[in-house]
VMD Tcl script that draws the C-alpha trace (Angstrom):
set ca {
  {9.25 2.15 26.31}
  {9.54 1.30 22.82}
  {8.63 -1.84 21.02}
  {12.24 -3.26 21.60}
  {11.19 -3.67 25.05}
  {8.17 -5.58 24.11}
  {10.73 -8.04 22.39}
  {10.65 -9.69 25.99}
  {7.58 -12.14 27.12}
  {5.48 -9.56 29.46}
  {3.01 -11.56 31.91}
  {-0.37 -9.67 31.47}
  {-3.69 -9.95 33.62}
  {-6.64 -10.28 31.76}
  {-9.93 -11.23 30.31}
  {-11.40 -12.56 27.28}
  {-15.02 -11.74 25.44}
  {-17.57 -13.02 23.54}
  {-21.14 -13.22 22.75}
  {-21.70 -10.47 25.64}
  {-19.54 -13.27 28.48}
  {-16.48 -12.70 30.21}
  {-13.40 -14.69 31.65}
  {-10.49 -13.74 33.49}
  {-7.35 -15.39 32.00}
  {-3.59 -15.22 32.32}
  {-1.04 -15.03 29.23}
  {2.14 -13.81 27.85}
  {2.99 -11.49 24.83}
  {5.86 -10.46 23.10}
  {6.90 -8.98 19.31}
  {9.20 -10.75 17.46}
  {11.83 -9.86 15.48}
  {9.28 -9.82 12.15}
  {7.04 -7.38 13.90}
  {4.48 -9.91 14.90}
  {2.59 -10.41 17.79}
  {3.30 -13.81 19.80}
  {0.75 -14.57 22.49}
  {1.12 -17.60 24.74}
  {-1.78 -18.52 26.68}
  {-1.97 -20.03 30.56}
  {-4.10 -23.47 30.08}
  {-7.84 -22.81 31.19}
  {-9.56 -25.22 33.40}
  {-13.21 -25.23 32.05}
  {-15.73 -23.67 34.44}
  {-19.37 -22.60 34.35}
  {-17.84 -19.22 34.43}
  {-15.48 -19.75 31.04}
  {-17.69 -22.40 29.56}
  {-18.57 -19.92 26.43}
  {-15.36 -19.46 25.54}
  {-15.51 -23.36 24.63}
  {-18.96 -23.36 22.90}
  {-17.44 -19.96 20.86}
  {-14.56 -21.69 19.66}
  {-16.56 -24.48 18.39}
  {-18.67 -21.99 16.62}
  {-15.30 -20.11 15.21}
  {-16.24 -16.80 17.22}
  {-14.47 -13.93 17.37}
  {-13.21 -13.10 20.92}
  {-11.85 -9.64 22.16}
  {-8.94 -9.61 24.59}
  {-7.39 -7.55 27.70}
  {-5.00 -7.56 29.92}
  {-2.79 -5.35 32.24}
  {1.19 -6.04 33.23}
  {2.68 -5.32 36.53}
  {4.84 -2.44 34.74}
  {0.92 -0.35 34.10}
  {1.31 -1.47 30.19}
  {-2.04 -2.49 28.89}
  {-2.80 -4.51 26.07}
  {-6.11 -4.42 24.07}
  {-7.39 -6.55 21.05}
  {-10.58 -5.92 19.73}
  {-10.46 -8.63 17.63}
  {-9.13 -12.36 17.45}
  {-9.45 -15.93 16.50}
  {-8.61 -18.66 18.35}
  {-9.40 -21.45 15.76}
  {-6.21 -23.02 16.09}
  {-6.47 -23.77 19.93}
  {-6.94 -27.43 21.22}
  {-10.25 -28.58 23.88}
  {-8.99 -31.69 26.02}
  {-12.29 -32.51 27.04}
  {-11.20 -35.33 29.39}
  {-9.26 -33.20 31.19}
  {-11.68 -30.32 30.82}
  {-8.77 -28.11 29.92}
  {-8.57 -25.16 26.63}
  {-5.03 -24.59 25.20}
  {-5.74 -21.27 23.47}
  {-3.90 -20.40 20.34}
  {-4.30 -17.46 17.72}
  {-5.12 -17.64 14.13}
  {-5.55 -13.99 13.49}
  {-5.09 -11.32 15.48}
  {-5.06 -7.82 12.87}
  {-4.35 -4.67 15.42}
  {-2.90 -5.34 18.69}
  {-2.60 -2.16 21.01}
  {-0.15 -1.43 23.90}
  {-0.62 1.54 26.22}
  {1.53 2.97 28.76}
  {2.42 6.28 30.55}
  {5.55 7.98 29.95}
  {8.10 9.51 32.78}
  {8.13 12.69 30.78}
  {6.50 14.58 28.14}
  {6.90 13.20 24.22}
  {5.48 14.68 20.98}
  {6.37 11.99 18.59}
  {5.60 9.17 15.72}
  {8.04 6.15 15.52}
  {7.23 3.59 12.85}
  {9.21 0.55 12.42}
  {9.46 -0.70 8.95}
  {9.70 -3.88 6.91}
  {11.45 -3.77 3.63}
  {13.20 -0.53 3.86}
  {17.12 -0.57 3.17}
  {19.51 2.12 2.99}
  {22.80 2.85 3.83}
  {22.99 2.08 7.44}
  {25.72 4.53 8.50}
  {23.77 7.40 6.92}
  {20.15 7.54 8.24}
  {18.29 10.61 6.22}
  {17.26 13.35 8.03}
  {14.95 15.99 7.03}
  {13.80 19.27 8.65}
  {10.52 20.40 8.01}
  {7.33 22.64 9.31}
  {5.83 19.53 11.37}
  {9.56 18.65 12.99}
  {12.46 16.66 12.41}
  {12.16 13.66 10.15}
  {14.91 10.63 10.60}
  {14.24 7.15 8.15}
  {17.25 4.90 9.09}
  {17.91 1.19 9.01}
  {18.87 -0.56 11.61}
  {20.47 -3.96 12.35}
  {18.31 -7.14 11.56}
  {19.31 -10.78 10.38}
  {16.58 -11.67 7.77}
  {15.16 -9.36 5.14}
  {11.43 -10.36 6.08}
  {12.27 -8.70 9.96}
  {12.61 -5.40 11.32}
  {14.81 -3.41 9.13}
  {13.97 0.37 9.41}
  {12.28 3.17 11.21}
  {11.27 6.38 9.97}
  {10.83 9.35 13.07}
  {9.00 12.84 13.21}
  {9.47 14.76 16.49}
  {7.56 17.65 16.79}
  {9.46 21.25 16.80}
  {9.36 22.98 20.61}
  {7.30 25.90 19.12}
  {4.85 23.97 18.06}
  {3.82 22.12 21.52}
  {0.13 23.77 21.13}
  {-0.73 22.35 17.87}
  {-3.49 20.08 18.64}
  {-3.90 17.99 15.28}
  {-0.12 17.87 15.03}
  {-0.36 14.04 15.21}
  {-2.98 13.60 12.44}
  {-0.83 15.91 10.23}
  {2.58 13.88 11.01}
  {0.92 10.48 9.97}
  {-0.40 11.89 6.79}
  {2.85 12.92 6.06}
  {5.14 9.57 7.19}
  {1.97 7.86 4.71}
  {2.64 10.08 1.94}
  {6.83 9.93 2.73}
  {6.24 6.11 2.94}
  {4.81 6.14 -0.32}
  {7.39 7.70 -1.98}
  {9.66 5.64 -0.96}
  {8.47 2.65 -1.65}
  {8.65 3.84 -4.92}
  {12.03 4.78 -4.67}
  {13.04 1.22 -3.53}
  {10.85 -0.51 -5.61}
  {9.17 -2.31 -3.14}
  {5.99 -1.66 -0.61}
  {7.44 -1.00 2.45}
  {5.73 -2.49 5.33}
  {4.96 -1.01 8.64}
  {3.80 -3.46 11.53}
  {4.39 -1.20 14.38}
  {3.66 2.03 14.88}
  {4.53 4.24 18.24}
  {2.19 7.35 18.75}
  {4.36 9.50 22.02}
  {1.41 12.17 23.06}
  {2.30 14.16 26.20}
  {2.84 11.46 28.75}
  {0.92 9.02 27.06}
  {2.24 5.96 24.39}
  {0.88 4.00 22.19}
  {2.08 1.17 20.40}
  {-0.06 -0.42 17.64}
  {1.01 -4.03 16.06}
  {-0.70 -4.48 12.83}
  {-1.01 -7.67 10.83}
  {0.91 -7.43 7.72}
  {-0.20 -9.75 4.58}
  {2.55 -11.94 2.99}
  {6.50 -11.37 3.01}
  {8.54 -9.27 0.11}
  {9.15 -12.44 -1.70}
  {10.40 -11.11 -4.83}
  {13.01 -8.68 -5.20}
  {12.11 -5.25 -5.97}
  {13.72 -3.40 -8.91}
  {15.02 -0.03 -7.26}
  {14.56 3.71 -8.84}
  {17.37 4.81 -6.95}
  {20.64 3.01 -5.50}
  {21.25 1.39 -2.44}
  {23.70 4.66 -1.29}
  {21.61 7.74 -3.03}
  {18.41 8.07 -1.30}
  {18.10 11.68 -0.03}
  {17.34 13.27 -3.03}
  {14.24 11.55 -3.36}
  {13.42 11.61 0.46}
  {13.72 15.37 0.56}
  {11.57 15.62 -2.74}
  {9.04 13.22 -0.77}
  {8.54 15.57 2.15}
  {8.57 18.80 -0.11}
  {5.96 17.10 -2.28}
  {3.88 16.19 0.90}
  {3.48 20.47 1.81}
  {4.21 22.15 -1.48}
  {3.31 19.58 -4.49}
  {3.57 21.00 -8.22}
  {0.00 20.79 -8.91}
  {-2.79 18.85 -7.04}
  {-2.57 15.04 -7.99}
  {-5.36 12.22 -7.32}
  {-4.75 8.72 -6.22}
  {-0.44 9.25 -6.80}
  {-0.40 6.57 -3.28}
  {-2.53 3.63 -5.04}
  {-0.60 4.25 -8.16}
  {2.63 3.72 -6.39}
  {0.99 0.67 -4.68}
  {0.19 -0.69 -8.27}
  {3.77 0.25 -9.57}
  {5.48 -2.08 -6.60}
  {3.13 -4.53 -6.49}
  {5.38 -7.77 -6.87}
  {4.83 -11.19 -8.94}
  {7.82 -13.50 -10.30}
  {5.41 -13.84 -13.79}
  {6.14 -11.48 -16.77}
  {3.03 -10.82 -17.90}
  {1.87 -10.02 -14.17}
  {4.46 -7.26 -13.84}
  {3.70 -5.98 -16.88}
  {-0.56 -5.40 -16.15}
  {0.76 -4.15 -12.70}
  {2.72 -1.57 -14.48}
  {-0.15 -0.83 -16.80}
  {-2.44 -0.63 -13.80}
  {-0.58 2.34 -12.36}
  {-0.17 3.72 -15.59}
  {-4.08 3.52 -16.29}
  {-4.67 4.83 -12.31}
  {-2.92 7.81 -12.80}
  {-4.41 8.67 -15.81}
  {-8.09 8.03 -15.03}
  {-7.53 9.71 -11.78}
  {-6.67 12.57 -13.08}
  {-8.01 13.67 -16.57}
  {-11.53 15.08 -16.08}
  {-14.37 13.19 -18.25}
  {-14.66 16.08 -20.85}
  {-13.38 16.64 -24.28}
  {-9.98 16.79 -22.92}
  {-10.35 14.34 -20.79}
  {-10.77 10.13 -20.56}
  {-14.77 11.09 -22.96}
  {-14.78 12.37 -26.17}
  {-17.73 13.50 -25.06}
  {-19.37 14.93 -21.80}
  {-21.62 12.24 -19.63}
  {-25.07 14.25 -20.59}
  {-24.18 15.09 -24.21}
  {-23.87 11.53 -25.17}
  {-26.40 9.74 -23.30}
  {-28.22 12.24 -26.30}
  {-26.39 11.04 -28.65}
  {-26.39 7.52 -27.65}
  {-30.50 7.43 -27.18}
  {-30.43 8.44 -31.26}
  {-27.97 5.86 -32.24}
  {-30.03 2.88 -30.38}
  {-33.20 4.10 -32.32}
  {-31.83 3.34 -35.80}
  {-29.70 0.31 -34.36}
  {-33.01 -1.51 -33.09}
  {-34.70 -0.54 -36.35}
  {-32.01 -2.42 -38.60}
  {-31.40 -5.16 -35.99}
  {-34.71 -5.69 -36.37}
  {-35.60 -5.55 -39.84}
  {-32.42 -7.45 -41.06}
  {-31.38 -10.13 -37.94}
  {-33.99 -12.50 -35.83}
  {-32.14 -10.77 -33.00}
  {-34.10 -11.00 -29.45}
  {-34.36 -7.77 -27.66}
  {-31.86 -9.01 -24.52}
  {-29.29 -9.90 -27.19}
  {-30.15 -6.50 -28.53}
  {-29.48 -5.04 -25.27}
  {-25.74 -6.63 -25.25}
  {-25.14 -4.96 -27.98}
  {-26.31 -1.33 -26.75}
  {-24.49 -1.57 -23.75}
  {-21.51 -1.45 -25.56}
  {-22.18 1.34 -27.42}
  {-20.44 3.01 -23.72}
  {-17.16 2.41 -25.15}
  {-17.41 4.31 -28.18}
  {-17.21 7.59 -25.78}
  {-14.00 6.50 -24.38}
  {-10.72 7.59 -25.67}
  {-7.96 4.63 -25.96}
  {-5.46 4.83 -23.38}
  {-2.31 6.31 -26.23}
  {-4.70 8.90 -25.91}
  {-4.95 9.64 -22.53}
  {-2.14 9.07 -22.04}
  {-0.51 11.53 -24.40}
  {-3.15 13.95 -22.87}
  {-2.37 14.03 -19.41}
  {1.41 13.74 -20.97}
  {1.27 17.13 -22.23}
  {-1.47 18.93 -19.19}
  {1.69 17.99 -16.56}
  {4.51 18.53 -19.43}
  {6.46 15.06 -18.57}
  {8.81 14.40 -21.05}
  {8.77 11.10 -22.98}
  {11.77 11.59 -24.77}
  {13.64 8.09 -25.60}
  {9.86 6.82 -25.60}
  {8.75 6.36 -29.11}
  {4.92 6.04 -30.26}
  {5.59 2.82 -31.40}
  {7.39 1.45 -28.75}
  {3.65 2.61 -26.55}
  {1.72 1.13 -29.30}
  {3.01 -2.36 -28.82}
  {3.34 -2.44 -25.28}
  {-0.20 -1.72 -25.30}
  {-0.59 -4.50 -27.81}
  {0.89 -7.01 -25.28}
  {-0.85 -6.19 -22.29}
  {-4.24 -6.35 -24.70}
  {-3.32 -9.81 -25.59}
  {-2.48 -10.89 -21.68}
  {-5.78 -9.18 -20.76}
  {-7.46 -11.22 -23.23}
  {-5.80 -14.67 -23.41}
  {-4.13 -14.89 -20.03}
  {-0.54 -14.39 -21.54}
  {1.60 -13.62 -24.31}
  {2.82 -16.17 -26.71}
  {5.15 -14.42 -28.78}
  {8.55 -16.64 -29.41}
  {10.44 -13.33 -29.27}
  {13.45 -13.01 -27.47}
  {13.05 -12.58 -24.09}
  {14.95 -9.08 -24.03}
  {12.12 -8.07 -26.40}
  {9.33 -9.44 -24.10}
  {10.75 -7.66 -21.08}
  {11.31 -4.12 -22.91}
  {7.41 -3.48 -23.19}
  {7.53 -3.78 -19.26}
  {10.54 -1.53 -19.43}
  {8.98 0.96 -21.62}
  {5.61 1.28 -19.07}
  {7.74 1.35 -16.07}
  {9.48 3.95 -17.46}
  {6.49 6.10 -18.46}
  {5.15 5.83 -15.16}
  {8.30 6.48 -13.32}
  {8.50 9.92 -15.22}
  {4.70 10.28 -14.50}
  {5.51 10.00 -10.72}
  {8.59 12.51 -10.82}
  {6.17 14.96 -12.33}
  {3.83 14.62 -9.66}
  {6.04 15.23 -6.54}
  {8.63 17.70 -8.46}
  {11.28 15.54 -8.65}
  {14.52 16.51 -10.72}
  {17.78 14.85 -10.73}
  {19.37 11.18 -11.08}
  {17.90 7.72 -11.35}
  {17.98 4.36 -12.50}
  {16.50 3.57 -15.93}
  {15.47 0.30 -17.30}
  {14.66 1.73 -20.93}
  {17.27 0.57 -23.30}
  {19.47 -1.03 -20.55}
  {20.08 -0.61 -16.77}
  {22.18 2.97 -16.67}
  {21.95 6.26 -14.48}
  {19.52 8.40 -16.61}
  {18.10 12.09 -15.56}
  {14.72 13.42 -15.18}
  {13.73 15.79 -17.01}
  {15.73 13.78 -19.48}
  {18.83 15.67 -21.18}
  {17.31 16.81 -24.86}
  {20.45 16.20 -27.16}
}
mol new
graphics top color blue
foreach p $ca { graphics top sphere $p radius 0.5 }
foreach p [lrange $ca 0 end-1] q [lrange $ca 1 end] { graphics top cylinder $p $q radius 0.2 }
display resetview
């Protein structure tokens, strides 16, 4: 049974909690075609037995829900809200109605024997004719699209069946999410855009489970791709390399890629969201030493900073009418002085990985970073400059990041660049 099957209203048996009570109830659910759970409720006639679940929604409780179809599936929610439901107190009926409902879970036995993770995806596209398929040590990986009618439903599914010899290996499914996470990350970055995944099915040995989870907000802006529409598996089989063999150990590469397709229709948005990966990356992995984000180690400076504040307070105080909390403004930010300025860093962790900025001048950094100082600090940039020269410093991060990210998972081969103009480029970059 897979969540297809669930597209159909199923009429469960159940009960609903709160506050330590308990009703028996009857209802219908279904997924849509967006991945979303629809629950339609029988009307409750208010008794001393189901009385709480009136004086809860008046209170905007949380309530718990289960239920049981004829077919054996089972349906737990361990939390919902039912603020939007109606209380006819003439007729002393409750028409229930959900207003949130995060994780919904469906359970059922299978008539055979399945080792398997099925997610179904929200945003993914490729070319439908071609699904890519990759073997690997965990099993046989499949990310496909398949047919839906509006961009915001169903579009995808990415697979991992676990290989025959490999029946005994009892974490098997914790190691296949990790790696459909890490795979899913990758290509999100490959598309441009986070790809969502409301429903996930987990086949262990004759049991299923199907989890619905809430998904926040719709891809409402389009995403600006790293690779085409039609030239996917390159990247897809350096995703699941990069997941069991990466080039070097790399910190926080999923929340930069989260950052780097994090979507706005505002300029100056996209551009601090590109900066924000940028700066993730970095921070996450340069050590605080003399090489790293410090000029100077965490213990040597507090030294040097206890000396500083000694002759500071003694010419404060013998030249300004300074009070010692305005004082103490001023010594906090003596904290900066130890930290290097993000050309810096970024040159630093530039040349520890060896990713190649060539095309990528200093000064072409330099006033990028300029920009995104002046949107941190005034809300948004008011050059009058053309608007091709507004958008290149978001080019020019993207860009940097982009080549940051190849490094990471090993990556070598062709792309689409935004630096300069929109044109296949090639990482490592051709050195002419």
């Amino acid at each position: 049974m897979t969540y297809q099957k669930l597209s159909q209203p199923i009429h469960f048996l159940g009960s609903l909690k709160a506050n330590r009570s308990e009703a028996p109830l009857t209802f219908q659910a279904y997924i849509n075609p967006y991945g979303k759970i629809e629950i339609d409720f029988d009307k409750i006639i208010v008794n001393t037995r189901n009385i709480f679940i009136q004086d809860c929604l008046w209170s905007f409780g949380e309530f718990s829900l289960t239920g049981k179809a004829e077919d054996g599936t089972e349906l737990s929610i361990e939390s919902l809200s039912l603020d939007n439901s109606e209380v006819d107190l003439d007729k002393n009926i409750i028409s229930l109605r959900v207003s949130r409902c995060p994780k919904i879970r469906f359970v059922r036995k299978l008539d055979r024997p399945r080792e398997a993770v099925l997610r179904w995806l929200n945003g993914f596209r490729s070319d439908p004719t071609r699904p890519l398929v990759q073997e690997c040590q965990l099993g046989t990986i499949i990310l496909g699209e398949c047919q839906f009618n509006d961009s915001n439903e169903i579009t995808g599914f990415i697979k991992i069946e676990i290989n025959e010899e490999q029946l005994g290996f009892s974490d098997w499914h914790e190691q296949a999410n990790k790696l459909l996470d890490h795979i899913m990350g990758v290509m999100s970055f490959a598309i441009g855009m986070r790809i969502k995944t409301p429903i996930i099915e987990n086949y262990a040995s004759n049991d299923l489970e199907i989890m619905v989870l809430s998904q926040a907000g719709n891809n409402s802006v389009s995403g600006i791709p790293v690779f085409s529409y039609i030239d996917r598996q390159s990247i897809f089989n350096t995703a699941v390399a990069s997941f069991f063999n990466p080039p070097f150990p790399v910190k926080n590469l999923l929340s930069t890629i989260e950052w780097f397709v994090m979507d706005s229709s505002i300029y100056e948005v996209r551009l601090i969201h590109a900066f924000t990966a940028l700066e993730n990356i970095i921070a996450s992995n340069l050590e605080e030493s003399e090489n790293g984000t410090l000029f100077l180690p965490p213990v040597k400076f507090e030294k040097l900073i206890q000396g500083i504040k000694k002759v500071l307070k003694k010419w404060l105080i013998d030249n300004t009418c300074m009070e010692g909390q305005e004082r103490g403004k001023i010594y906090a930010k003596l904290k900066d002085v130890n930290r290097r300025s993000l050309g810096e860093n970024l040159n630093t962790l530039a040349n520890r990985w060896s990713v190649s900025l060539e095309g990528i001048s200093k000064e072409n950094i330099a006033a990028a970073i300029n920009v995104r100082n002046s949107i941190i600090h005034t809300g948004s940039y008011n050059d009058e400059s053309d608007s091709n020269i507004k958008i290149s410093h978001f080019w020019v991060i993207r860009e940097i990041v982009i080549r940051f990210i190849f490094t990471a998972i090993g990556y070598q081969g062709n792309y689409i660049s935004h630096l300069g103009n929109f044109h296949t480029s090639q990482y490592p970059p051709k050195i002419l």
